[in-house]
C-alpha positions as CSV (number, residue, x, y, z in Angstrom):
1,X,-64.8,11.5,-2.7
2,X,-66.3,13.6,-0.3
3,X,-63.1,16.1,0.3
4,X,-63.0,16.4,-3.6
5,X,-66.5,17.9,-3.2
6,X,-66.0,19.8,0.5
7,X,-62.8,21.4,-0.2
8,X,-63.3,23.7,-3.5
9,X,-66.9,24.3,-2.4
10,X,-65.6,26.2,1.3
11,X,-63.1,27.6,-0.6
12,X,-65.4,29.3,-2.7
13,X,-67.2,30.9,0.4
14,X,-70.2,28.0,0.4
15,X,-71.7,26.0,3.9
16,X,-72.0,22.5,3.0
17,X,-74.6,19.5,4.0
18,X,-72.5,16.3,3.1
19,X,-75.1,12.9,3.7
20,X,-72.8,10.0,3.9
21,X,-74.0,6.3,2.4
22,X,-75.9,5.3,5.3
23,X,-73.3,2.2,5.0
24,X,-70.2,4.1,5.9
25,X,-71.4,6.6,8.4
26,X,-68.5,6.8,10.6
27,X,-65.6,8.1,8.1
28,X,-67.4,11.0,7.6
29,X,-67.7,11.9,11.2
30,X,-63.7,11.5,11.7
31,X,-63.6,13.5,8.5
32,X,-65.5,16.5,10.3
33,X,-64.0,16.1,13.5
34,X,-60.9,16.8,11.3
35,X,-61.5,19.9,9.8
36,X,-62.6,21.3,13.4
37,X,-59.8,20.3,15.1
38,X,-58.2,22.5,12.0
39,X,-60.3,25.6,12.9
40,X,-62.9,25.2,10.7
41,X,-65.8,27.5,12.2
42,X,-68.7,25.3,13.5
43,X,-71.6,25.1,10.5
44,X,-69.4,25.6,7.7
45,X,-69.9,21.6,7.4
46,X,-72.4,19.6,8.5
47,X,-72.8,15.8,8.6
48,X,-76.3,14.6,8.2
49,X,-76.8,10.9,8.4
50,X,-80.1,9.3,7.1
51,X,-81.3,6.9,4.4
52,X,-82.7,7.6,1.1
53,X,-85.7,9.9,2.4
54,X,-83.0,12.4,3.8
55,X,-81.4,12.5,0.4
56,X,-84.5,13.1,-1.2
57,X,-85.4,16.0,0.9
58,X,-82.0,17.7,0.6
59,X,-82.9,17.5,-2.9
60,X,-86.4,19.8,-3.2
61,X,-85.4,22.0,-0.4
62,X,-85.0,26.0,-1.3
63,X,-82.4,26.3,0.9
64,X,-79.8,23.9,-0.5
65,X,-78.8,25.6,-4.0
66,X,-76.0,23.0,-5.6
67,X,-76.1,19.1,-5.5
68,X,-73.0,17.3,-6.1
69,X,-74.0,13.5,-5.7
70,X,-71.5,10.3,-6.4
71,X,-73.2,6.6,-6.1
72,X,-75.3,4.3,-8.4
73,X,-77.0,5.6,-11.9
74,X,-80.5,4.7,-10.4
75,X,-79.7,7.3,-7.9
76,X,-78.0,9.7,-9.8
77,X,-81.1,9.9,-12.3
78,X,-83.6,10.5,-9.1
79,X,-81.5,13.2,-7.8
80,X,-81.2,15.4,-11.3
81,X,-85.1,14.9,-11.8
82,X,-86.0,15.8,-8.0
83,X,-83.7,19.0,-8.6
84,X,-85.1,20.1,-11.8
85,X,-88.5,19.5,-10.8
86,X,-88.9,21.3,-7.7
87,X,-85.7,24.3,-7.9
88,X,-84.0,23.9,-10.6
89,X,-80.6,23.6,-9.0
90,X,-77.6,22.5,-10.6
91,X,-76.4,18.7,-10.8
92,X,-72.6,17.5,-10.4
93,X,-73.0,13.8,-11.0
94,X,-70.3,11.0,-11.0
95,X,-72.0,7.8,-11.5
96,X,-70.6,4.3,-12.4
97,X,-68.7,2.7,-15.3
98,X,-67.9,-0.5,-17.2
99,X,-64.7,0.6,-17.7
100,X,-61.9,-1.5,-19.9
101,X,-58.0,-1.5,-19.8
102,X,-56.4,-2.6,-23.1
103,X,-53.1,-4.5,-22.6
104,X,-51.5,-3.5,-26.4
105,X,-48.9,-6.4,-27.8
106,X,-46.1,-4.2,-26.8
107,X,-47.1,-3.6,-23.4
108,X,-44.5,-4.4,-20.6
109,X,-45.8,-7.0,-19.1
110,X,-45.0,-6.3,-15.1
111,X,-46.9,-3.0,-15.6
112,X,-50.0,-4.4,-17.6
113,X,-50.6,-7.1,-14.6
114,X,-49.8,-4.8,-11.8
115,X,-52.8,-2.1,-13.3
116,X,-54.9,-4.7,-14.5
117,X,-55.0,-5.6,-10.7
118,X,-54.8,-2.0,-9.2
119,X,-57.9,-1.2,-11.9
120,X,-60.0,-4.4,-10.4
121,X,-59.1,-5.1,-6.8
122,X,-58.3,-1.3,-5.2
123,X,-60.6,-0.8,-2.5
124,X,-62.3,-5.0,-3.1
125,X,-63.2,-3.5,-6.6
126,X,-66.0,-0.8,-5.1
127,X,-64.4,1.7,-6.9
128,X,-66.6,3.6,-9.4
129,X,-63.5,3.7,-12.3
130,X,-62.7,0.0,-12.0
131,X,-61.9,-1.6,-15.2
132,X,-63.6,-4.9,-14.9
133,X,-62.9,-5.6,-18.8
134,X,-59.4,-6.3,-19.2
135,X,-58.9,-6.4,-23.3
136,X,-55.7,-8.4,-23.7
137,X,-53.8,-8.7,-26.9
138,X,-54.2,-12.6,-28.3
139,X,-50.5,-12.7,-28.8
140,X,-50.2,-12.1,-24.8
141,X,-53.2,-13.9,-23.5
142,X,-51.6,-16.9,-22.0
143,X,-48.9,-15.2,-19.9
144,X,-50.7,-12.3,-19.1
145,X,-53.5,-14.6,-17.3
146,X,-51.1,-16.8,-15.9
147,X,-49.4,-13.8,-14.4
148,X,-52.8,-12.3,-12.9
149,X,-53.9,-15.7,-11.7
150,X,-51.1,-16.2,-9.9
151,X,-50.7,-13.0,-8.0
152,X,-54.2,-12.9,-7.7
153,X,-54.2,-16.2,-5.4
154,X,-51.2,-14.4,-3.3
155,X,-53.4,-11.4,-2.4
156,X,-54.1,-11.3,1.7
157,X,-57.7,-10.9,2.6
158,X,-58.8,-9.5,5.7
159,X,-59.1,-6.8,8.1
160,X,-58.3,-3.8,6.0
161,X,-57.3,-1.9,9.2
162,X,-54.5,-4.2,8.8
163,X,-51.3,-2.7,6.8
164,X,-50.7,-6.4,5.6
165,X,-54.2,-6.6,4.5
166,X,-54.6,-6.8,0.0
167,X,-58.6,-6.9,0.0
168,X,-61.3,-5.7,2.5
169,X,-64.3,-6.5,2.7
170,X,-67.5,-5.8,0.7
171,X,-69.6,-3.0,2.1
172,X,-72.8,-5.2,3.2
173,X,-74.0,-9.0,3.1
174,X,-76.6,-7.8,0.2
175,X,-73.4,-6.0,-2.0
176,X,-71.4,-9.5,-1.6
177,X,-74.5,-11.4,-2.6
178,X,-74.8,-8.6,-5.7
179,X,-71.8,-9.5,-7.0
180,X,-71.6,-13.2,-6.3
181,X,-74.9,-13.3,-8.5
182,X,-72.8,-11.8,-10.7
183,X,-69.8,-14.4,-11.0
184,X,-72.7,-17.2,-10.4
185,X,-74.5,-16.2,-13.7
186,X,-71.6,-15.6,-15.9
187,X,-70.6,-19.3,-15.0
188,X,-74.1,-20.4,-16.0
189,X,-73.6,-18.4,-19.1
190,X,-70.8,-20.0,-19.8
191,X,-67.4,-17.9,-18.6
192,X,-64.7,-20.2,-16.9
193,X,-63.8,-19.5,-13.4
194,X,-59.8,-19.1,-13.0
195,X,-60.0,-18.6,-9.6
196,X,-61.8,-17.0,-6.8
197,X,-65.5,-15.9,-6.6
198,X,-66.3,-17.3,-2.7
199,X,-67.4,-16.1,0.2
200,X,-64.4,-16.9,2.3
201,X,-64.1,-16.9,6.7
202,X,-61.4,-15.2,8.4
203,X,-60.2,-15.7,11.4
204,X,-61.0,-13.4,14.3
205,X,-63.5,-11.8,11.7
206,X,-66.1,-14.8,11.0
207,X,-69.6,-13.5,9.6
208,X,-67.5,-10.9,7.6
209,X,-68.5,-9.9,4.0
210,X,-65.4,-11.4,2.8
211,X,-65.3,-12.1,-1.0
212,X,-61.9,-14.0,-2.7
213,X,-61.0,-11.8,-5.8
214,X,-62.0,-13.6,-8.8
215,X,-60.9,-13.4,-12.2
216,X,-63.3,-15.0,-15.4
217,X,-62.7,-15.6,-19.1
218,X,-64.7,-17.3,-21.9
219,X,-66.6,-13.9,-21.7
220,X,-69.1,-12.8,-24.2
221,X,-70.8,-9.6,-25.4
222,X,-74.0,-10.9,-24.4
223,X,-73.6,-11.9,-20.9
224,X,-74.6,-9.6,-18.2
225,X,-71.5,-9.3,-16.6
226,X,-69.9,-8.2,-19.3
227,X,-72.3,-5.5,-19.8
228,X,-73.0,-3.7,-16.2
229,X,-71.4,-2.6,-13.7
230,X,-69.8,-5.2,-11.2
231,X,-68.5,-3.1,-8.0
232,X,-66.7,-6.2,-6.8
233,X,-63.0,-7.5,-7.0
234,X,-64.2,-9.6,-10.4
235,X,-61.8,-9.3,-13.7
236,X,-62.8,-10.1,-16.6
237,X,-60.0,-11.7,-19.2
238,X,-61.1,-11.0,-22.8
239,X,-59.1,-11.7,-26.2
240,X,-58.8,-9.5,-29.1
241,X,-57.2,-9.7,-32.2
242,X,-56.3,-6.2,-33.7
243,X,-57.1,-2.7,-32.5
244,X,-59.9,-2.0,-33.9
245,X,-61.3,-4.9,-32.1
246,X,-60.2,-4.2,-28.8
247,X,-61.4,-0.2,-29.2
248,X,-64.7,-1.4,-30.4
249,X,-65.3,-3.5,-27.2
250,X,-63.6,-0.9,-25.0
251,X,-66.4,1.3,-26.1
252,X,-68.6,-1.4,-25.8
253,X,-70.9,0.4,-23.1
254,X,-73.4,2.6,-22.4
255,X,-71.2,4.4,-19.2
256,X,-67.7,6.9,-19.9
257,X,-65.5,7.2,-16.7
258,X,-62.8,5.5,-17.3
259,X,-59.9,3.4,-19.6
260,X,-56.7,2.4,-19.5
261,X,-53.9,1.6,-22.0
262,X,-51.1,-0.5,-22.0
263,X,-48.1,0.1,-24.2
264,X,-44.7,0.9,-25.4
265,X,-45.8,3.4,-28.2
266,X,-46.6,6.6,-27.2
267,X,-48.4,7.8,-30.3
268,X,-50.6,4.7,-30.2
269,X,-51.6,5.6,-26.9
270,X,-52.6,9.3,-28.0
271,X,-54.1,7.4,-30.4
272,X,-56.3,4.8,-28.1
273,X,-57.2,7.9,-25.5
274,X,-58.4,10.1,-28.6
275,X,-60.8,6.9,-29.6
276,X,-61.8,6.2,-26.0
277,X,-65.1,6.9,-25.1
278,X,-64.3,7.6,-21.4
279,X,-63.5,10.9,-19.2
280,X,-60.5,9.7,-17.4
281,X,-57.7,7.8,-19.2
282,X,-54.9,5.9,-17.8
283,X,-51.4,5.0,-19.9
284,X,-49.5,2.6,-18.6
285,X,-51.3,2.8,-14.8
286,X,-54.7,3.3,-13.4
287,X,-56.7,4.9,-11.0
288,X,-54.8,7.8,-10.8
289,X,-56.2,10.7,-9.4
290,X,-54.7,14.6,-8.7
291,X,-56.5,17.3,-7.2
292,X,-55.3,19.5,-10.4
293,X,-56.8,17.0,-12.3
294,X,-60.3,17.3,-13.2
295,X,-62.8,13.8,-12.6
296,X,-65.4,12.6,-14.4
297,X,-67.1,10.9,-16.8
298,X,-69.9,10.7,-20.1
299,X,-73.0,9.6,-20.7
300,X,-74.4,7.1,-18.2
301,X,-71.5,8.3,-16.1
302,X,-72.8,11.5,-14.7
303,X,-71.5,15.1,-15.9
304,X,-69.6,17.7,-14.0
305,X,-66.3,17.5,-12.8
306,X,-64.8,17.0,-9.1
307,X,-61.0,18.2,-8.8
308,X,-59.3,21.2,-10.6
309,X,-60.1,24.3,-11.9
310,X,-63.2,22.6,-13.1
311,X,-64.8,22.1,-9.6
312,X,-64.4,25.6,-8.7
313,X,-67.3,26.6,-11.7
314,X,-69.2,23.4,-9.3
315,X,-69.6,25.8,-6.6
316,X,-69.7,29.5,-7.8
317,X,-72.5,31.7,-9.7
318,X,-71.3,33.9,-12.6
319,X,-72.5,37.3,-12.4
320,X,-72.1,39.6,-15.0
321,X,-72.2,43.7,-13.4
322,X,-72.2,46.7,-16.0
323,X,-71.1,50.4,-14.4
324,X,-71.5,53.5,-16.1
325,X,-68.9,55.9,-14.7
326,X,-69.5,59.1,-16.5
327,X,-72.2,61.5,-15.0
328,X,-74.1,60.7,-18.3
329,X,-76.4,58.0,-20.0
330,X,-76.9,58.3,-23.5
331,X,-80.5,58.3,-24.3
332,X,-82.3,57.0,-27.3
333,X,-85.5,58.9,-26.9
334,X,-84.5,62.5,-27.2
């Protein structure tokens, strides 16, 4: 995400500071080396690496006027108090989600399993608009989980350097462990592992943070996995009988990033989007994304928007400037 946040603010005459995750510091050096082998003047963008103190001090210093931030809650709540209490910058935030996909009974079937996939294991599933909850119509359920288990067990894990490669690797050994706690405690809970949910070897990449994409189902409202945010290549298979049902549960959440729908019927899927308590919504695909398009989400899921015309008010001031042109004021004390 960081060229959705570089690109409209140079445009609009700002210098940026982009800190990187101090987990994927080398993409954003290729990134810069980029843009000045493209001419861009040297300071226009700077790379700072560092952990969370660096962040921090971006945060309260005078000099940096606009935060745009993208990463956990936690985080996101930390950087929007630091700037209000010190400068009273502005915020852009996009947080995480517990996003929901709702496979309608008239939904073509090839398309519902190929997005309920692209919405769980793009990118190993550390993808902020994921759609762990996959709401599938009763009258589908058996073939539809067949389907996903199926393909599911034919994805190719490995180096994802590799154009053959299906699913990466997790970004650390303590994310991996995150979300296997995860899959381990819906088990105890209760859900029912299809498939998946190990820490698997690869060859010529032993010791890697390589997780098997798992998919669970026997999942209830109460369990913690159903609630939070994963960040892992785990779906979750849930039931519903009518609509109402499955809109209920899709709102279900205290985050708003993202949905997708699944159907034949085009005014119930202006319908579902309308009810959907989410910024971004998918028909009939998922994670989408078009620089036109603005990006974002509601409540626990940040505000502000990366991408569009919206970004450009990310980066610029309004300033309002009144000019008299006559050789006269009038004056209200003679």
């Amino acid at each position: 995400t960081a060229s959705w946040k570089i690109a409209p603010a140079i445009a609009c005459g700002n210098s940026i500071v982009y800190k990187p995750s101090p987990l994927a510091p080398i993409s954003s050096v290729l990134l810069a080396l980029l843009l000045q082998c493209a001419g861009l003047p040297d300071g226009v963008v700077n790379i700072l690496q560092g952990e969370a103190e660096t962040g921090a001090a971006l945060c309260v210093s005078p000099l940096v006027r606009k935060v745009s931030f993208t990463g956990s809650v936690e985080t996101g709540k930390a950087i929007a108090k630091a700037c209000a209490s010190e400068n009273i910058k502005p915020v852009t935030l996009e947080l995480g989600g517990k996003s929901a996909c709702i496979v309608l009974e008239d939904a073509v079937m090839e398309v519902a399993v190929h997005g309920a996939m692209l919405a769980n294991f793009l990118s190993q599933g550390q993808v902020c608009s994921n759609a762990s909850k996959i709401l599938v119509h009763k009258s589908l359920l058996d073939e539809f989980t067949k389907m996903v288990v199926d393909r599911t067990e034919n994805l190719r894990i490995g180096d994802p350097l590799n154009n053959k490669t299906h699913v990466g690797a997790c970004i650390s050994l303590e994310h991996l462990q995150k979300v296997q706690s995860f899959i381990d405690g819906a088990v105890k809970e209760g859900a029912k592992l299809l498939t998946g949910g190990e820490r698997i070897n690869i060859q010529g990449l032993e010791g890697g943070f390589y997780l098997s994409p798992c998919i669970l189902t026997d999942i209830r409202p109460d369990m913690r996995v159903y609630k939070e945010e994963i960040f892992g290549p785990v779906m979750l298979i849930i039931p519903f009988d009518n609509d109402e049902e499955a809109l209920k549960m899709a709102n279900d959440t205290e985050f708003g990033l993202a949905g997708g729908i699944f159907t034949r019927d085009l005014r119930k899927a202006h319908l579902f989007a309308s009810k959907m308590q989410a910024g971004n919504i998918y028909i009939n695909s998922y994670n989408d994304v078009h620089p036109h398009v603005p990006f974002g989400g509601f409540n626990q899921s940040g505000y502000g928007r990366e991408n569009g015309e919206a970004a450009i008010w990310n980066y610029t001031q309004i300033k309002s400037v009144y000019i008299n042109v006559s050789n006269e004021l009038n004056n209200p004390f003679t």
